[in-house]
C-alpha positions as CSV (number, residue, x, y, z in Angstrom):
1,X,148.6,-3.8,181.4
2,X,148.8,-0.1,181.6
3,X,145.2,1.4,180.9
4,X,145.3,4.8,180.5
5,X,142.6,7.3,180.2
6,X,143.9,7.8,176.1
7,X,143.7,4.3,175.5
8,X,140.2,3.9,176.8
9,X,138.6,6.9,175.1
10,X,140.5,9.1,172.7
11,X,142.6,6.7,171.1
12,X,140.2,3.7,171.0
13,X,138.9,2.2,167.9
14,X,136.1,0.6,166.5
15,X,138.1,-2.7,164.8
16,X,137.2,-3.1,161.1
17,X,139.3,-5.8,160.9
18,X,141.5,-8.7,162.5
19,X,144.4,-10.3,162.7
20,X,144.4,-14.1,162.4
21,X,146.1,-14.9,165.3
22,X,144.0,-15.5,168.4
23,X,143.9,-13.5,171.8
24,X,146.3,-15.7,173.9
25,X,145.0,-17.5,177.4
26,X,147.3,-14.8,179.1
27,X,145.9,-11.6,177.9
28,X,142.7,-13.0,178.7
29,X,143.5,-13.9,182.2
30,X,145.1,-9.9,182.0
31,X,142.0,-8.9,180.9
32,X,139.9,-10.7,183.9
33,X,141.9,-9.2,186.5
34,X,141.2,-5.8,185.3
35,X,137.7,-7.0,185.1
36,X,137.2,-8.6,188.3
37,X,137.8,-5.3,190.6
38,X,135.0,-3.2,188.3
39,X,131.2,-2.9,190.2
40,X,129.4,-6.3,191.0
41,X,126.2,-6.5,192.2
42,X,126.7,-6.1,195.7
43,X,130.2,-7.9,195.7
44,X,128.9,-11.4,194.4
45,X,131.1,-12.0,191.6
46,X,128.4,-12.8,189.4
47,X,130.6,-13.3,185.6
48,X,131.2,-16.9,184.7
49,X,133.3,-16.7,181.5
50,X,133.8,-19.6,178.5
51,X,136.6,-18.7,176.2
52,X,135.8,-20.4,173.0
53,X,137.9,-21.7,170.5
54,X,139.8,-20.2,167.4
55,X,137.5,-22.5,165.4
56,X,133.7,-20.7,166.8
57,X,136.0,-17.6,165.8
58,X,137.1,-18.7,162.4
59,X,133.3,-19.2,162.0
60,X,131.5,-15.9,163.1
61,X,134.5,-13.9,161.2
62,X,133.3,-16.3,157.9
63,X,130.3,-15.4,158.8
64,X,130.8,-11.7,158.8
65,X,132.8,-12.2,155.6
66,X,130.0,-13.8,153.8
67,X,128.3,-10.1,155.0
68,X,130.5,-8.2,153.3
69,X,130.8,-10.2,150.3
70,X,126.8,-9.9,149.9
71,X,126.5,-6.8,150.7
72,X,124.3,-7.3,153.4
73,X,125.2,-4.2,156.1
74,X,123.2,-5.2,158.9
75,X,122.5,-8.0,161.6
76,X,119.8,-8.1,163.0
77,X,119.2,-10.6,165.9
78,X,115.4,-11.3,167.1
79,X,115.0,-11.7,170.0
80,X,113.6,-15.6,169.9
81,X,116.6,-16.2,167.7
82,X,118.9,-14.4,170.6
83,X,116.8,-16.3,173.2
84,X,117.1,-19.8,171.4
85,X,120.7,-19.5,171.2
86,X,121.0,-18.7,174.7
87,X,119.0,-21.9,175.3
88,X,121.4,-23.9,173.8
89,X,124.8,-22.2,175.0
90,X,122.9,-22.8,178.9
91,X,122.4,-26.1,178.2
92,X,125.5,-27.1,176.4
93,X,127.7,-25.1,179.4
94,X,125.6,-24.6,182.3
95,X,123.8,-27.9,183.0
96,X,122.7,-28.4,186.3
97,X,123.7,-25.1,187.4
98,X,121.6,-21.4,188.1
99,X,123.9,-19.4,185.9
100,X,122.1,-18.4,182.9
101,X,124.0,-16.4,179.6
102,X,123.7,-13.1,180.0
103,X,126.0,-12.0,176.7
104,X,128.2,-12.9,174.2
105,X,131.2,-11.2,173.1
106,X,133.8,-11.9,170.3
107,X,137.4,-11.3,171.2
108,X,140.7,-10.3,168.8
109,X,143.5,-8.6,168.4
110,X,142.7,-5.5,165.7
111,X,144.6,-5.1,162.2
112,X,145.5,-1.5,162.5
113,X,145.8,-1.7,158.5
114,X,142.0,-2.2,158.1
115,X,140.8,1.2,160.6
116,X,138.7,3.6,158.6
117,X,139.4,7.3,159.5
118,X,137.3,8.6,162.6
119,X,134.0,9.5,162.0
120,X,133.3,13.3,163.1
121,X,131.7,13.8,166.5
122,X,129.0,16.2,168.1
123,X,130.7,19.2,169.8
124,X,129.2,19.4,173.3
125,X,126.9,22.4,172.3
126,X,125.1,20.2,169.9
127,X,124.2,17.4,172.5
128,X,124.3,18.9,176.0
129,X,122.6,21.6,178.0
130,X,122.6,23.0,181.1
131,X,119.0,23.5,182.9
């Protein structure tokens, strides 16, 4: 994978929308091996990772579809909700072990079709000073 400053920063995107196809095993195994040389606390190695299925995806996209369709515009996740859930993925994955979730993140390959245009940006003057 060839990560260039452009594709980290000014050409990357917010995804609006996805594809239906799932992120295949070997662009995730890509994507750990760019992972695994970034900081760690003190060298430890500390990520465990669970790749869930296409079906827990199929689900939490219906889910954001049922958003949309409702009009509802925001999620928002208290914390005992966010806790709870974390409960049951620790349980479910990481019985009889010390690793504990830390985070969850949903994974896809972007529908260029569906990006909105860029929202406009702060010039520098507006957010920075020097003191």
């Amino acid at each position: 994978m060839n990560v260039t400053t452009e594709k980290l920063f000014t050409d990357a995107r917010t995804q609006n929308g996805f594809t239906a196809e799932g992120v295949l095993p070997a662009k995730l195994q890509e994507l750990y091996h760019l992972m695994k040389w970034g900081p760690t606390s003190a060298n430890c190695s500390p990520a465990r990772i669970i790749f869930f299925s296409e079906c827990s995806v199929r689900y939490v996209m219906g889910a954001l579809k049922l958003m949309a369709e409702t009009g509802v515009q925001t999620l928002e996740v208290k914390k005992q909700v966010h806790d709870d859930f974390n409960a049951k993925v620790d349980a479910a994955f990481w019985a009889g072990t010390t690793v504990e979730t830390n985070f969850i993140v949903s994974l896809g390959e972007g529908d260029p079709s569906k990006l909105f245009p860029r929202s406009p940006r702060f010039a520098f003057e507006q957010i920075a000073k020097f003191v």
